[in-house]
C-alpha positions in Angstrom: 72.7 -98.2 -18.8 73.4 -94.8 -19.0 75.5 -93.6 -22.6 78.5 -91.0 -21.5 76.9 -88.4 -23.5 73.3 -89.0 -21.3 75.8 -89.1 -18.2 77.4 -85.7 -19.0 74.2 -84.3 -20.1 72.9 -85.2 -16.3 75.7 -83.5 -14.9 75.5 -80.7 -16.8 71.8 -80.4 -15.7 72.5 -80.9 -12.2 75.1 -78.2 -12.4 72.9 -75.8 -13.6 70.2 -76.4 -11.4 72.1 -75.9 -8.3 73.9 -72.8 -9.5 72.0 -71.1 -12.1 70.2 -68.9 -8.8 73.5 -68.6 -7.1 76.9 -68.3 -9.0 78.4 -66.9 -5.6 77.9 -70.1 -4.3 79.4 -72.2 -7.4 82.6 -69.9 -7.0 83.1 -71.0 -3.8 82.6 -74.6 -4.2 84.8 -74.5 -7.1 87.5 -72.5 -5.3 87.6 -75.4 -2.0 87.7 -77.7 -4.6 90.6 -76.2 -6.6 92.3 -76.1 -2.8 91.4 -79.8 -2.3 93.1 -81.1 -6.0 96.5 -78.6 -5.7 97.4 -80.3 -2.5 96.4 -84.0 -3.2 98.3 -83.0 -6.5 101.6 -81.7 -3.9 101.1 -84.7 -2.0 101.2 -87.5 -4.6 104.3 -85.4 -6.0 106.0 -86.1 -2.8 105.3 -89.8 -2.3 106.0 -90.4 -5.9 109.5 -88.5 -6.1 112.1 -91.0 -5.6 115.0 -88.3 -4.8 113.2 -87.9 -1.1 114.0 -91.0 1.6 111.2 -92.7 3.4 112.3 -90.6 6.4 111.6 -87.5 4.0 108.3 -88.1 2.5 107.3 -89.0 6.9 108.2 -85.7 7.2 106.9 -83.8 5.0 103.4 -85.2 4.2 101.9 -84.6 7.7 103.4 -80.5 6.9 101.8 -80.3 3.2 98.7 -82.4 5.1 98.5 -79.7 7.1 99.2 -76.9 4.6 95.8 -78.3 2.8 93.9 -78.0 5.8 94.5 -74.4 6.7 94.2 -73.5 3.2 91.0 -74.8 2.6 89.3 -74.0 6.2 90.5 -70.4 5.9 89.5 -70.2 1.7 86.1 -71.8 2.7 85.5 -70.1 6.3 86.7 -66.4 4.8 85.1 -66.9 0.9 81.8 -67.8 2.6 81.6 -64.9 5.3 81.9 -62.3 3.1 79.3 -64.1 0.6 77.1 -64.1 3.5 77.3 -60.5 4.3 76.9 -59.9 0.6 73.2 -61.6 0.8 72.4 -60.5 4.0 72.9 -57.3 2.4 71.0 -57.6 -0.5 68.0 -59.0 1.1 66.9 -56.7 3.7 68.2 -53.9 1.1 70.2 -52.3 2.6 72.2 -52.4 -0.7 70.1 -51.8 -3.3 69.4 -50.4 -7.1 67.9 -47.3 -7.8 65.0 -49.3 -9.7 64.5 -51.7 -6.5 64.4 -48.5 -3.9 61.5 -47.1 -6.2 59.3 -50.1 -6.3 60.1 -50.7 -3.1 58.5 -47.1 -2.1 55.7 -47.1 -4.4 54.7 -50.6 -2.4 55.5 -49.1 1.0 58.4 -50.7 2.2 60.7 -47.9 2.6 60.5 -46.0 5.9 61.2 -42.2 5.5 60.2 -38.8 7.3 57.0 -38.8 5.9 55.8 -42.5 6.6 54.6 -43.7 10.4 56.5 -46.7 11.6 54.3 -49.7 11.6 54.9 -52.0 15.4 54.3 -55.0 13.3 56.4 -54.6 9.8 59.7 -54.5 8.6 60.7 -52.1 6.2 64.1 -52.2 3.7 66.6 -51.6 5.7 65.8 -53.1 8.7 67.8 -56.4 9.6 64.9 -58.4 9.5 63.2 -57.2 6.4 63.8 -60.3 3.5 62.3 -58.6 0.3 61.7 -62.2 -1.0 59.6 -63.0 1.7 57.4 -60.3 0.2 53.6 -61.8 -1.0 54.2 -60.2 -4.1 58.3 -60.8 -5.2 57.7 -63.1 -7.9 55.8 -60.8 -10.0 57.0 -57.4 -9.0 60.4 -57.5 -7.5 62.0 -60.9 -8.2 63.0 -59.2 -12.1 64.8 -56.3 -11.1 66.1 -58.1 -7.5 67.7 -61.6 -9.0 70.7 -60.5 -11.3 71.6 -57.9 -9.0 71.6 -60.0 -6.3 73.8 -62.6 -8.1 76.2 -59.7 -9.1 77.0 -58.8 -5.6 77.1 -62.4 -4.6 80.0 -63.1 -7.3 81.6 -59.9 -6.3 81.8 -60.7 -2.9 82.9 -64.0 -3.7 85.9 -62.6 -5.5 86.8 -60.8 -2.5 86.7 -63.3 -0.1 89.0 -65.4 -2.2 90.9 -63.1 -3.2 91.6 -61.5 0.5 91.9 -65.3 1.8 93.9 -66.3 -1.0 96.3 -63.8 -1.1 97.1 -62.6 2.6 94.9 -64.8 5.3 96.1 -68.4 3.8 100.1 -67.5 3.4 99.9 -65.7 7.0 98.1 -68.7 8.4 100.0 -71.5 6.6 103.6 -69.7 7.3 102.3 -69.0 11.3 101.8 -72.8 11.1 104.7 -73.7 9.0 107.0 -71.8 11.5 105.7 -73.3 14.7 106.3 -76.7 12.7 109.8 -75.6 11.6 110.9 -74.9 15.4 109.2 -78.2 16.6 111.8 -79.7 14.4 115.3 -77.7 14.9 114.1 -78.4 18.8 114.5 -82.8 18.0 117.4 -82.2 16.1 119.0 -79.8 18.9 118.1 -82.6 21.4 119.0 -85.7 19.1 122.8 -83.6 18.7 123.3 -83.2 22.2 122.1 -87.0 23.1 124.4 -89.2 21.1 122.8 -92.2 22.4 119.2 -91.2 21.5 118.4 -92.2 17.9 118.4 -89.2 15.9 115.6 -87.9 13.4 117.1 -88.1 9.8 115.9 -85.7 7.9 117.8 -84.6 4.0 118.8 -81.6 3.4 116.5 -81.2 0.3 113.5 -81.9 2.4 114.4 -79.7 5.4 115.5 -76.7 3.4 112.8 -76.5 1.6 110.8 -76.5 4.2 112.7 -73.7 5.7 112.8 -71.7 2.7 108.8 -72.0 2.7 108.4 -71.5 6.8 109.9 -67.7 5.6 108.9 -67.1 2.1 107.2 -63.6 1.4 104.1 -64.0 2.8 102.6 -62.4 -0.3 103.7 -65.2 -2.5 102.2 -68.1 -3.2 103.8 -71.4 -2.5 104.2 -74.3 -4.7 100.7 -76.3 -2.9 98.7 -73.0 -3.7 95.9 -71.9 -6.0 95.4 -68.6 -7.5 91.9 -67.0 -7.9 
């Protein structure tokens, strides 16, 4: 049996382990999962508020549901893209230090005027060229290569979430809050102009809001959002 503090120490460990190489990658997982808790956190504030009706919280669980899901696959998708470019860039150096760009020319690897183009080799720059797929990155490059690397993958990572946070999400969620909104005013239309068909009962507190957020700024943040 495992004592909390060995538990936590374990986690901690695990953490570390999985992140210490690539804190790009732990700012993104932290970020969907930041996403993830704000809108189970909107969600249980729904079903537990007792001024909304049953008819209410029906309606407006499936649009926070919803909410969630575009927030998170356009955080994730967006966040990770750029990330990806970011290391893509980074290891064919195409971005790289002026340190890195002298080793890399004292070994060879950089094609200029004065060096013949090898058929079978990839030089820094080139799309294909990986620089740690080099035989000797460990000892030579792996030093100078690894924080700078790391720096661009957290830089890009704040970029992606701060461009999908900020203006991809609110234009996606309010393009899909919008379409739900006139989905809705269509029933009630109908329901009004057929007496005899049962109409959709939805409160004014739960339909207004949903209004007001359907044409908030789309700059703003709504209350089911996270900030980076």
């Amino acid at each position: 049996m495992f004592s909390p503090s060995e538990m936590w120490h374990g986690f901690k460990s695990a953490i570390y382990h999985k992140y210490a190489n690539d804190p790009g990658k732990m700012l993104l997982h932290t970020g969907a999962i930041g996403w993830i808790l704000s809108s189970a956190a909107q969600m249980t504030a729904i079903m537990m508020n007792d001024k909304l009706t049953t008819k209410d919280k029906l309606f407006l669980l499936p649009q926070e549901a919803g909410d969630a899901v575009v927030n998170i696959i356009s955080f994730y998708t967006l966040t990770w893209g750029i990330k990806a470019i970011g290391e893509k860039l980074t290891k064919t150096c195409k971005i790289r230090t002026k340190e890195l760009e002298n080793l890399l020319r004292k070994s060879g690897h950089i094609l200029d005027s004065r060096t013949k183009r090898l058929s079978d080799k990839n030089y820094a720059g080139d799309w294909n060229f990986n620089i740690k797929n080099l035989p000797d990155y460990e000892v030579k490059f792996r030093p100078h290569y690894e924080d700078f690397a790391n720096g661009v993958a957290v830089a890009t990572g704040l970029t992606g979430s701060v461009l999908s946070t900020n203006i991809v999400t609110p234009y996606a969620r309010n393009y899909y809050a919008a379409q739900w909104q006139s989905d809705m005013i269509s029933k009630i239309d109908a329901n009004k102009n057929n007496p005899k068909k049962e109409k959709t009962q939805i409160s004014d507190i739960s339909f207004n809001s949903f209004q007001r957020q359907a044409h908030m700024n789309p700059f703003k943040m709504s209350s089911g959002s996270m900030k980076i």
